[in-house]
C-alpha positions in Angstrom: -10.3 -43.2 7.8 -13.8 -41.8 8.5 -15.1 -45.7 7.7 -12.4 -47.0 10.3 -13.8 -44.7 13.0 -17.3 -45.1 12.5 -16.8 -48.9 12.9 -15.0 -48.3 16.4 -17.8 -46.2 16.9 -20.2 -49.2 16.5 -18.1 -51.4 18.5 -17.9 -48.8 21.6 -21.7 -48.5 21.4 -22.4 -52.5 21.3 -19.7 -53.1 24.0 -22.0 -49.8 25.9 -25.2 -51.7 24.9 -23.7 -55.1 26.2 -22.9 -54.1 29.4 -25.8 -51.8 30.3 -28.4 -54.7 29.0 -26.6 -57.9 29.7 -26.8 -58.1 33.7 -29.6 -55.3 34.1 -32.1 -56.5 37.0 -34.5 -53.1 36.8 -37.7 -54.0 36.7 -40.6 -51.0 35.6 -44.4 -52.0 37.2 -47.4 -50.1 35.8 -50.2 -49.6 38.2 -53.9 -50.0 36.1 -56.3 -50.7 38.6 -57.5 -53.2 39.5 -54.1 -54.6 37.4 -50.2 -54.2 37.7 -47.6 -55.1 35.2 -44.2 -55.8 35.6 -41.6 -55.1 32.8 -37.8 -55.3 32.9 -36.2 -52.1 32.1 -34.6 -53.5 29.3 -38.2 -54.4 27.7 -39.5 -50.6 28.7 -36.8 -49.0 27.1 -37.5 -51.3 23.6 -40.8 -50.3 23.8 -40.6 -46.7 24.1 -38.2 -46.3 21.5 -40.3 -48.6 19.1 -43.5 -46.4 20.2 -41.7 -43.0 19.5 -40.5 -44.4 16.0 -44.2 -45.2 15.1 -45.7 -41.8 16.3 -42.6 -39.9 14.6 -43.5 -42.4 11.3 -47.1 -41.5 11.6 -47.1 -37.8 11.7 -44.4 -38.1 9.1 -46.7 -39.5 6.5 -49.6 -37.3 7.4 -47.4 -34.4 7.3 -46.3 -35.8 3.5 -50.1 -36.3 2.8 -51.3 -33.1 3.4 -48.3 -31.3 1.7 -49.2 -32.9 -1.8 -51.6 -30.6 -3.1 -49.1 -27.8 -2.2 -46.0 -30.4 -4.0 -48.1 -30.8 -6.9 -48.9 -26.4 -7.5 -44.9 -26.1 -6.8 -44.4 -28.3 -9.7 -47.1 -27.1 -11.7 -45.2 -23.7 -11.7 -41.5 -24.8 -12.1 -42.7 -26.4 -15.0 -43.9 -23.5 -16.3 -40.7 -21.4 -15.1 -38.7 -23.8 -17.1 -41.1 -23.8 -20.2 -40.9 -19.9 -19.7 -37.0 -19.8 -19.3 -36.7 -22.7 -22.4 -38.8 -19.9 -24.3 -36.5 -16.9 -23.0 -33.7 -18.9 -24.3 -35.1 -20.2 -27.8 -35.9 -16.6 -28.3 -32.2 -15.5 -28.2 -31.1 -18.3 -29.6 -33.1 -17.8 -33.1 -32.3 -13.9 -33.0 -28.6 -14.5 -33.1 -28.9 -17.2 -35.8 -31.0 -14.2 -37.8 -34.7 -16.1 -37.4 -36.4 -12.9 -36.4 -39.4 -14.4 -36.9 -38.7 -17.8 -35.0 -37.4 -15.3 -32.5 -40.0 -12.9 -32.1 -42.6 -15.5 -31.8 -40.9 -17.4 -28.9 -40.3 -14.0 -27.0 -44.1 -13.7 -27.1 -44.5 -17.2 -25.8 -42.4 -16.4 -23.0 -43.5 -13.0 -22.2 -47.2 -14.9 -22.4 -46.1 -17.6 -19.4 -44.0 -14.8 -17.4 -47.5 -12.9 -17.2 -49.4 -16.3 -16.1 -46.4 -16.8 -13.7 -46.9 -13.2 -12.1 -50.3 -13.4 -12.0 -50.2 -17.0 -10.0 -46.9 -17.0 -7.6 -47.2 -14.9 -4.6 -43.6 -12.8 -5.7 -44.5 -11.4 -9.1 -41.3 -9.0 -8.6 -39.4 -11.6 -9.9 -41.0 -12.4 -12.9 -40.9 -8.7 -14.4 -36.9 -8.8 -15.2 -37.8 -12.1 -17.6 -40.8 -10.0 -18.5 -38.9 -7.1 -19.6 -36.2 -9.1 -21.5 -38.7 -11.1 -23.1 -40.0 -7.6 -24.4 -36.6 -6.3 -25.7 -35.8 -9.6 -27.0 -39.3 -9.0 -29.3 -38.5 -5.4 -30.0 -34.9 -6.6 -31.3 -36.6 -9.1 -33.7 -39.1 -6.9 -34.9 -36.6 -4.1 -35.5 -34.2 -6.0 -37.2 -37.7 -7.1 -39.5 -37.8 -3.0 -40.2 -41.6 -3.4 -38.4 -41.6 -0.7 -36.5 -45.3 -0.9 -35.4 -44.3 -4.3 -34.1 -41.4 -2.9 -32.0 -42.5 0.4 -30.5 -45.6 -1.6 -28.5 -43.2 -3.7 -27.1 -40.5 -0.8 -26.3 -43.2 1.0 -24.4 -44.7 -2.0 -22.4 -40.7 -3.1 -21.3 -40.4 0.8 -20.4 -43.0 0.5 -18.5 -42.4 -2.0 -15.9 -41.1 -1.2 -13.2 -38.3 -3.2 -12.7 -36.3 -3.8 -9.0 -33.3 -1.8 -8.4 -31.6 -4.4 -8.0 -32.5 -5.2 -11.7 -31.7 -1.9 -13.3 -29.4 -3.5 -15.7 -32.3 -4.7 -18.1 -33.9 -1.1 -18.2 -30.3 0.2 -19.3 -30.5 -2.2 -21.8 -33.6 -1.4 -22.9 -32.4 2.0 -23.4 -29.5 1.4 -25.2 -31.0 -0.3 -27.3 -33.6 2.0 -28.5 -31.1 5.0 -28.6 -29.3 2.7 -31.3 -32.6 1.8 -33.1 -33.4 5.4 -33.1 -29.8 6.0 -34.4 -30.0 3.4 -37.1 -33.4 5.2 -38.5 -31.4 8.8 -38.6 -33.4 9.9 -35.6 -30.4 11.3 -33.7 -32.5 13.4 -31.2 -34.8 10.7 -29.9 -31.0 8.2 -29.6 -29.8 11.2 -27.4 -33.2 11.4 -25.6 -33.2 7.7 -24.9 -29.2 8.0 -23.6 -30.2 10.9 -21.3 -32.8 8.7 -19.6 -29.8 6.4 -18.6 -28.3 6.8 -14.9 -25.0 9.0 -15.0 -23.1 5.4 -14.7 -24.4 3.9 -17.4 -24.5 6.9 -19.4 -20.5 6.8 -19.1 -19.9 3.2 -20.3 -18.2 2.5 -23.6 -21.2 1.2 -25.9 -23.6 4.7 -24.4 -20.7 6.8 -25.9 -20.0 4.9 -29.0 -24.0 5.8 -29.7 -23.4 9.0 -28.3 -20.6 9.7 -30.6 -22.3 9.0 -33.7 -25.7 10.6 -33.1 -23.3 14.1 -31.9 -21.7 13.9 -35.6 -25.1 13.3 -37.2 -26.2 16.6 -35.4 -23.2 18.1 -36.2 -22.2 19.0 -32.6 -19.0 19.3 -32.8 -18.1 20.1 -29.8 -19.9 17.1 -27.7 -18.3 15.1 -30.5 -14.9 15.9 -29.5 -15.6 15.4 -25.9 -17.2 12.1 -26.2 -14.3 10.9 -28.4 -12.1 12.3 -26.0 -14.0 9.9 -23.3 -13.2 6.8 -25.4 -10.2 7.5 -26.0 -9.4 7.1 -22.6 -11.6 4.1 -22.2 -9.1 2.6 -25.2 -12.2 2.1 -27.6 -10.1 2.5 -30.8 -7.1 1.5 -31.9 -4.1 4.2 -31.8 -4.4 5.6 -35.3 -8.0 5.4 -35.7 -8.3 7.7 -32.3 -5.5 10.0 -33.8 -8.0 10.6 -37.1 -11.0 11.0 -35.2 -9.7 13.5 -32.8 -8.0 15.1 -35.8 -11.4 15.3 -37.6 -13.6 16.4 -35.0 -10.9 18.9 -34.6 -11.0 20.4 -37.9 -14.7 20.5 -37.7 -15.0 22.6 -34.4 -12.2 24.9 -35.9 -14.4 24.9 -39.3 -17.5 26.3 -36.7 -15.7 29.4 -35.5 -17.1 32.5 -37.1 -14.4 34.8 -36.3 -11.1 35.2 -34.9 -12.3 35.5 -31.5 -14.9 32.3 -31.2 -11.4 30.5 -33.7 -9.1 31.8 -30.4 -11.4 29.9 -27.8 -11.6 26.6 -29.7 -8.0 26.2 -30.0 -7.3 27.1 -26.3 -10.3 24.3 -25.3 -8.4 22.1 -27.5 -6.3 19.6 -25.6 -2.4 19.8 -25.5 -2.2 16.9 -27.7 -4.5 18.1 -30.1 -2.7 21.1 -29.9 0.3 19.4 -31.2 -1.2 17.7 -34.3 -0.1 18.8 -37.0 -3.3 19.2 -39.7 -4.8 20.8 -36.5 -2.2 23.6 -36.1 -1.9 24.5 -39.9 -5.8 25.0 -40.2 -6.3 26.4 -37.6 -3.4 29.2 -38.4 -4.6 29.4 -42.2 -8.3 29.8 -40.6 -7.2 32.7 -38.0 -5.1 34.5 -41.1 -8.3 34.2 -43.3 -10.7 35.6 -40.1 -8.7 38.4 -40.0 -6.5 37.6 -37.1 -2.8 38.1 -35.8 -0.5 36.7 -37.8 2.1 36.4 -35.2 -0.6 34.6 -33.3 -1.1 32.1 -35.8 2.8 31.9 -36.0 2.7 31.5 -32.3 0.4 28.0 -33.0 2.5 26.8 -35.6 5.9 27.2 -33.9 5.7 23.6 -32.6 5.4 22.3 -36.4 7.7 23.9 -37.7 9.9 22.7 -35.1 9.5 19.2 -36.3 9.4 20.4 -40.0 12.0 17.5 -41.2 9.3 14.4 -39.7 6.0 16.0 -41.4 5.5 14.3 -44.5 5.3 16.5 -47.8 1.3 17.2 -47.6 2.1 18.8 -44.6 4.9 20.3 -45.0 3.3 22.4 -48.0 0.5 23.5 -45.7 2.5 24.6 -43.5 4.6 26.4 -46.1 1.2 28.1 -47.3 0.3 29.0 -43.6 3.5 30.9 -43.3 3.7 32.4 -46.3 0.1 34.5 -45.6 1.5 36.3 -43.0 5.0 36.8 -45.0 4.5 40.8 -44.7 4.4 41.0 -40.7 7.4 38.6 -40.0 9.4 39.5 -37.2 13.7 39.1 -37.4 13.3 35.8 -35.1 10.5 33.7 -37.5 13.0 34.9 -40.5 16.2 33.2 -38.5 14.1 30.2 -37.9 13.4 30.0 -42.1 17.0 31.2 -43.2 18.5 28.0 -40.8 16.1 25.6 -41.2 16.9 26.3 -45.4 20.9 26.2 -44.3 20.5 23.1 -42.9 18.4 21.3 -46.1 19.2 23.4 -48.8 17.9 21.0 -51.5 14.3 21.1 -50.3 12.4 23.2 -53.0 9.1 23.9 -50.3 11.8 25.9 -47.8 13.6 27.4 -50.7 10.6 29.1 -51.9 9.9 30.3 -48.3 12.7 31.7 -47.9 12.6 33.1 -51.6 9.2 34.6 -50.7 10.5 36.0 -47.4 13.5 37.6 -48.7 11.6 39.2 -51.8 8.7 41.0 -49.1 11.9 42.2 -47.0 13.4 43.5 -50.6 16.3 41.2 -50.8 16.1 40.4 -54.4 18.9 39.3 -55.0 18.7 36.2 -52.9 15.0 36.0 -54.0 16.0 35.5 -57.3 17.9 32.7 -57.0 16.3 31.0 -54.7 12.6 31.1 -56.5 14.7 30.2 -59.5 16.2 27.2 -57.6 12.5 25.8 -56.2 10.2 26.8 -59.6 10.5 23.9 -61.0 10.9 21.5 -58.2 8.0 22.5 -56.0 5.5 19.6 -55.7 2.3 21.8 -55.8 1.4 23.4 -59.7 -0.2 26.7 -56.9 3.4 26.7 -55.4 4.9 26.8 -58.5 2.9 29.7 -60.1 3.4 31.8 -57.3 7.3 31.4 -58.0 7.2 32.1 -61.2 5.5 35.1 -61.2 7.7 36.7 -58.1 10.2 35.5 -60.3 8.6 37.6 -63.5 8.2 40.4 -61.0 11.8 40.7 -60.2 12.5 40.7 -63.8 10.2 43.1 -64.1 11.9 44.8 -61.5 15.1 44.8 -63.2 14.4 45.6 -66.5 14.7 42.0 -68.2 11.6 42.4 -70.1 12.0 38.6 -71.9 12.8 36.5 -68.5 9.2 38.5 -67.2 7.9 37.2 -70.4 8.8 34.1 -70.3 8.1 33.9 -66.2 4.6 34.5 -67.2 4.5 32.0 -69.9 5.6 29.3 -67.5 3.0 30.7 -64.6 0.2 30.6 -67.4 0.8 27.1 -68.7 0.7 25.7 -64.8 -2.9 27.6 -65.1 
């Protein structure tokens, strides 16, 4: 189509030509004293168009001649931008394949011609972001060679130039990577150091907090540890499970820091709701409340959502939570005691609420229902502790009652599980 009308285009402008030029009787006389000259119009026209191609032609070509120094210094330098960028390239080529070496020395090379390049081209503020990277790309290698006196030169001239702000991405990286390197040589303070440098930003993305993480738990601050894993949990870092244990072990950790019931209290209420509701995190933190000193209705006031799901905890748990309970056996309260006396109605076969409810009924004097109840979980308690705190209740109430051979023999079973 665009063919078609161009050649219609060609044929308008010929027919145009034809008629203007055919039957055109102008004439054009020049006046040169003592001379004239007559020209037809057609012949003036020729001429001037012919003249203004040669003058347009001429400067053309002097224009082209006198640009070839300044053509022959542009190539000179993308030459050496490509050698510089081929080097750039090479380096991080050999440093994934593992060539350290290979890799360090063709950083240098084009750290070497980014320098030459700065010093000769009129925008050097270009030329520092290839600098820079060429730098990192040398620390890496030398780092990964264990030569630290090879990589700390180059860490400190790549922090040192000042990069555009448009370009801040390479001096993050820069930073991140020494906070790991500084991580990796169990310098945990100087890999927090490094990530406080980074802008807020940066500071929040997912590989900053990974490092973050690990140099907190190397520190053993707890605390920022659970809030940082909190972070990337959010940010999905981790698979489902793996978050669960992490959160669950930082958990136990900050619990672990509490000196007494009070500092115990204020860690559990900055504990998250789903924290809260694990499990392992409950029980210790009950059993560590009851061992401070605490309230025991307190603690039973934390466990109340796990013993709610008592028949879904596996049998670890459920043990724990049996302990946790049973410490604060003397100070339970008619509702906790309905809870236990139900929840054994309702699975009378399982030997870990048998014996809480044998334990319970034996503080509140009941011994009859003690007795048979201990007797019932004794020997089918999973835990050997369990089990020798049954069998001396149970010596106790024979004690109690004047059977002087079932105490004996209570004992003898108590002593063997010791």
């Amino acid at each position: 189509m665009r063919a078609t009308l161009g050649l219609l285009l060609l044929f308008a402008l010929a027919v145009a030509l034809a008629l203007f030029a055919g039957n055109n009787p102008g004439t054009v006389t020049l006046f040169w004293s003592p001379w004239r000259i007559d020209l037809s119009l057609n012949l003036f026209v020729l001429a001037l168009v012919g003249a203004f191609a040669l003058l347009y032609s001429a400067l053309r070509v002097l224009s082209l001649l006198f640009s070839l120094p300044s053509q022959a210094r542009r190539w000179r330098r993308e030459q050496r931008e490509r050698a510089m960028y081929s080097a750039l390239m090479n380096a991080l080529l050999q440093l994934l394949a593992g060539r350290f070496s290979r890799a360090a020395k063709a950083a240098q090379l084009a750290q070497t011609q980014a320098q030459r390049l700065r010093v000769a081209t009129e925008d050097p503020a270009r030329l520092v972001q290839v600098q820079a990277l060429a730098h990192l790309l040398a620390a890496e290698s030398a780092h990964s060679l264990q030569d630290r006196a090879a990589r700390d030169p180059h860490l400190a001239q790549a922090l040192a130039l000042e990069v555009r702000p448009q370009a801040q991405e390479v001096r993050e990286a820069i930073l991140l990577c020494a906070a790991r390197w500084s991580l990796e040589e169990n310098d945990a303070a100087a890999s927090l150091a490094h990530l406080q440098a980074l802008p807020h930003g940066a500071a929040r993305r997912t590989a900053a907090l990974r490092i973050r993480l690990r140099a907190t738990r190397q520190l053993k601050q707890n605390a920022l540890a659970l809030d940082t894993a909190r972070v990337l949990v959010r940010h999905r870092a981790f698979a489902p499970d793996s978050s669960r244990i992490l959160l669950r072990s930082l958990g136990l950790a900050c619990l672990d820091e509490a000196h007494d019931s009070v500092q115990l209290q204020a860690v559990w209420e900055g504990l998250e709701s789903a924290e809260r509701d694990m499990p392992e995190l409950a029980i210790h933190a009950a059993l560590r409340l009851q061992n401070l000193g605490g309230d025991a209705g307190l603690a039973r006031l934390w466990l109340k959502p796990v013993w709610e799901s008592y028949p879904d905890l596996e049998q670890p748990l459920r043990l724990s939570l049996v302990q946790a309970l049973e410490v604060g056996l003397e100070s339970l309260d008619a509702n906790w005691l309905s809870r236990i006396e139900v929840a054994q109605t309702h699975y009378p076969r399982d030997p870990c609420l048998q014996y809480l409810t044998g334990m319970a009924c034996l503080k509140r004097q009941l011994w009859g229902k003690a007795q048979q109840l201990l007797a019932q979980a004794a020997s089918e308690l999973p835990d050997t502790r369990l089990q020798r705190r049954a069998w001396r209740a149970l010596a106790e109430l024979a004690e109690r009652r004047g059977d002087d051979a079932a105490a004996q023999q209570a004992y003898r079973r108590a002593a063997l599980l010791d």
